[in-house]
C-alpha positions as CSV (number, residue, x, y, z in Angstrom):
1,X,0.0,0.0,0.0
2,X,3.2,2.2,0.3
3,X,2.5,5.0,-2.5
4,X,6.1,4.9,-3.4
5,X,6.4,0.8,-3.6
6,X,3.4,1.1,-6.2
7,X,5.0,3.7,-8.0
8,X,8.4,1.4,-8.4
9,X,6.1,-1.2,-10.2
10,X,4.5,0.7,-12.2
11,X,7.9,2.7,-13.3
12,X,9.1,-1.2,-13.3
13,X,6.8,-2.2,-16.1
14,X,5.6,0.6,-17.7
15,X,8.1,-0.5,-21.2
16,X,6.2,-3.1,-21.1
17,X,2.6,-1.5,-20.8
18,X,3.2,0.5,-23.2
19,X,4.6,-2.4,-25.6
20,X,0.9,-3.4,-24.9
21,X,-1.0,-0.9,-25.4
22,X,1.3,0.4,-28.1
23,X,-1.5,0.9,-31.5
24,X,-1.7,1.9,-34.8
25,X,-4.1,4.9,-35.0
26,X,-4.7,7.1,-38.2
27,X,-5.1,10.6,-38.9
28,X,-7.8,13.0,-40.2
29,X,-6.1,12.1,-43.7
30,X,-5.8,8.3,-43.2
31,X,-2.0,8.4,-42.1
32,X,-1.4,5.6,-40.0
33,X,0.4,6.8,-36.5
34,X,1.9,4.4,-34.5
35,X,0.7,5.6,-30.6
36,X,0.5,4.5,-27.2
37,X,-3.2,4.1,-26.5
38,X,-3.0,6.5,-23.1
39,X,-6.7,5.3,-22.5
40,X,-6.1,1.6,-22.5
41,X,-2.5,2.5,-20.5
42,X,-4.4,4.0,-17.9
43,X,-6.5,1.2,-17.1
44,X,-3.8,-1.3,-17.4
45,X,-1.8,0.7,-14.7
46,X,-5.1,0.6,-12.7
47,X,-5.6,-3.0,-12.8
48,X,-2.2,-3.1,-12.1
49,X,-2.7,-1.2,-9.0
50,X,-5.9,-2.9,-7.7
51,X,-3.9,-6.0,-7.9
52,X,-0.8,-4.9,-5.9
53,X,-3.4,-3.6,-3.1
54,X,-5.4,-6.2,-2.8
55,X,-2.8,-8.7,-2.5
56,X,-3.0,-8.5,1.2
């Protein structure tokens, strides 16, 4: 539950996350653009999070 522990697991496999949620979105013109999907980031990190914390 220690704020900074969670942060050190997160920084820990956030290459990774983003490897995951890592997507090819396209333009207003139809460019492809490879991005990180910062939605579907986010809620990885919170699952993340809700498992670390409920581990006890």
């Amino acid at each position: 539950g220690d704020s900074q522990a969670v942060d050190q697991v997160l920084r820990y496999y956030e290459g990774y996350i983003n490897k995951l949620c890592t997507r090819t979105l396209y333009d207003s013109n139809g460019q492809p653009r490879v991005r990180v999907d910062e939605y579907m980031k986010r809620r990885l990190e919170i699952k993340l999070i809700h498992s670390i914390v409920s581990m006890n």
